[in-house]
C-alpha atoms as an extended CHARMM CRD file, in Angstrom:
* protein
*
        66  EXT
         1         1  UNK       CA              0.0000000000        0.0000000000        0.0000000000  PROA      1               0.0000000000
         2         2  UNK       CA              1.4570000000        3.7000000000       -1.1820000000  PROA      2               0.0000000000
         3         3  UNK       CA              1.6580000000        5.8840000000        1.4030000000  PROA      3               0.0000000000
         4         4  UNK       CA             -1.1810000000        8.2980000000        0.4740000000  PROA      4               0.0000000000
         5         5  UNK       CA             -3.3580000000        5.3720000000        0.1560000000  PROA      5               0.0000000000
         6         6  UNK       CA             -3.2320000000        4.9910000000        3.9500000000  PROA      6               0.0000000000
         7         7  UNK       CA             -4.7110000000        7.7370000000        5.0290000000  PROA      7               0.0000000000
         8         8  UNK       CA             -4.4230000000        9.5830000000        8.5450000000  PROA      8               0.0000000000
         9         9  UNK       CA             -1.8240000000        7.8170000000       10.4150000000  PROA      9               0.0000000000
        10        10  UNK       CA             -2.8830000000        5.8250000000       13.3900000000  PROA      10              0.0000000000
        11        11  UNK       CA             -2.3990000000        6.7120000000       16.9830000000  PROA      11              0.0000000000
        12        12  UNK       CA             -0.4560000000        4.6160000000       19.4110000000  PROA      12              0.0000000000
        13        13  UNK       CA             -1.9010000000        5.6120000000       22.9190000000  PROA      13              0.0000000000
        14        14  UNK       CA              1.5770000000        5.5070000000       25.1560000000  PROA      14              0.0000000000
        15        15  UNK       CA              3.7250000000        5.8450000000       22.5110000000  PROA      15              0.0000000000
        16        16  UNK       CA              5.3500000000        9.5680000000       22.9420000000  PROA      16              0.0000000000
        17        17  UNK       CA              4.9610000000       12.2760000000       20.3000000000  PROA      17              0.0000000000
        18        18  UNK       CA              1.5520000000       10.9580000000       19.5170000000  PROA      18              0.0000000000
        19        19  UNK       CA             -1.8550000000       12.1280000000       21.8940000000  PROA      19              0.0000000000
        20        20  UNK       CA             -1.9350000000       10.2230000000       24.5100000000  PROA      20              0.0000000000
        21        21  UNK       CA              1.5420000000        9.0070000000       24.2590000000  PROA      21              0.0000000000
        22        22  UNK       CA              3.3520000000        8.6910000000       27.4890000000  PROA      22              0.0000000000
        23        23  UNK       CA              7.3380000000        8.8110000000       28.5220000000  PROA      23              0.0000000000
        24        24  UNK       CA              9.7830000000        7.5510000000       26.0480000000  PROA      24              0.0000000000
        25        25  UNK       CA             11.8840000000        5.8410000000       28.6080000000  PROA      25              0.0000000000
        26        26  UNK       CA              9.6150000000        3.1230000000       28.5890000000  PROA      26              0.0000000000
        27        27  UNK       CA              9.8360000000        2.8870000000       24.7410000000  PROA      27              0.0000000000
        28        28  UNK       CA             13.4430000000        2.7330000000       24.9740000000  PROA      28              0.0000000000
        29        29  UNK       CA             14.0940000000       -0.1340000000       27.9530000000  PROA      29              0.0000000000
        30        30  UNK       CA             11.2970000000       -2.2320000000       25.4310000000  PROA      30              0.0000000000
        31        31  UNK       CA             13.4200000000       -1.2380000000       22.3480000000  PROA      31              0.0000000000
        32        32  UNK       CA             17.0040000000       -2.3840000000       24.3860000000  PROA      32              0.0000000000
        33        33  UNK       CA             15.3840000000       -5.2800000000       25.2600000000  PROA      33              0.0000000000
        34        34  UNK       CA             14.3800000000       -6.0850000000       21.8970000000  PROA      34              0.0000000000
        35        35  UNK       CA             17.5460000000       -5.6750000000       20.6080000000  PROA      35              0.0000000000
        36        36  UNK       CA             19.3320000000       -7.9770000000       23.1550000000  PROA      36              0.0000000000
        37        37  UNK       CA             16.6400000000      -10.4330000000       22.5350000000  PROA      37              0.0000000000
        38        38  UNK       CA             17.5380000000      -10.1880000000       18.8080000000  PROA      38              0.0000000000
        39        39  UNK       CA             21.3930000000      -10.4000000000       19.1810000000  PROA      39              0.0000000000
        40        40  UNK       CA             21.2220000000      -13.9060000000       21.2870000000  PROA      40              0.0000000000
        41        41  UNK       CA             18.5950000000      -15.3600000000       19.0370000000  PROA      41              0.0000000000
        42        42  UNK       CA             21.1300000000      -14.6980000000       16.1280000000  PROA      42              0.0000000000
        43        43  UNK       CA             24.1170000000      -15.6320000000       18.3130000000  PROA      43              0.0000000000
        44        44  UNK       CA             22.0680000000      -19.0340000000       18.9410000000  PROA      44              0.0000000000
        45        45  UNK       CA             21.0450000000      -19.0350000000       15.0980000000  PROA      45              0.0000000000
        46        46  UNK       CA             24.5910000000      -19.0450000000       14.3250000000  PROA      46              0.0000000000
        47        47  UNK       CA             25.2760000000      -21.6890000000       17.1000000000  PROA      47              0.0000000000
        48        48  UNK       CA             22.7080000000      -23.8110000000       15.4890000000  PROA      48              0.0000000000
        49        49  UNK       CA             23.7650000000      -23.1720000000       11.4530000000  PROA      49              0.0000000000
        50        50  UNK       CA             27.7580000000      -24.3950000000       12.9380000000  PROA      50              0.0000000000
        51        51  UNK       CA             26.4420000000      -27.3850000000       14.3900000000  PROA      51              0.0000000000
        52        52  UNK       CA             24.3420000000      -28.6280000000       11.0970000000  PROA      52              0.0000000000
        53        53  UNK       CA             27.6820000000      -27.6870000000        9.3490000000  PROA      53              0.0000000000
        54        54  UNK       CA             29.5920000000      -30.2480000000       11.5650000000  PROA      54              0.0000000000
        55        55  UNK       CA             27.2090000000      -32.8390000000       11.4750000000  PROA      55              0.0000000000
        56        56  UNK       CA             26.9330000000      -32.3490000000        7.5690000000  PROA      56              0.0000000000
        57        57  UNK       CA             30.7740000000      -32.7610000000        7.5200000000  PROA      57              0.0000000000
        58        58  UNK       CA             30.3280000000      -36.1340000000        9.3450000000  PROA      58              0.0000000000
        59        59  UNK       CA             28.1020000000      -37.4080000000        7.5330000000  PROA      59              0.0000000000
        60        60  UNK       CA             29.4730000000      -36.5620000000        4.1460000000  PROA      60              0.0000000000
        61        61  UNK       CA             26.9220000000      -34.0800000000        2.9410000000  PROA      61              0.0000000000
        62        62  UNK       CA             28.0260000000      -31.2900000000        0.4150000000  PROA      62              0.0000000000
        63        63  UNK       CA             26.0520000000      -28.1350000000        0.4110000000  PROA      63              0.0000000000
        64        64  UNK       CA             24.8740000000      -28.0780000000       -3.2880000000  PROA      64              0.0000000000
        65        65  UNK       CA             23.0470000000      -31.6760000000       -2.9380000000  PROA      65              0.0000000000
        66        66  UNK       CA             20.5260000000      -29.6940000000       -0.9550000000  PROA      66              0.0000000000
């Protein structure tokens, strides 16, 4: 959807610089946390891809069969 097809944006009640919207402290700590919660699920993705590599290895996979 274009951007003028959406109309009047949408209010977030608590999210600051719209009515309503509250402190953006809060808004921060959520985004940090997000954004620690992101970097150890990609730190564990990465865990995870190293370990199929191994056990590919092992078993004497190549990676263009798949």
């Amino acid at each position: 959807m274009y951007y003028r097809q959406q109309g009047q944006p949408q209010f977030i009640p608590g999210f600051p610089g719209f009515p309503g919207g509250g402190g953006g402290g809060n808004v921060d700590r959520r985004l940090e946390r997000l954004e620690r919660q992101l970097d150890r699920l990609d730190r564990q993705l990465n865990q995870l891809e190293r370990r199929v590599d191994r056990i590919e290895r092992r078993l004497g996979f190549r990676h263009d069969q798949f």
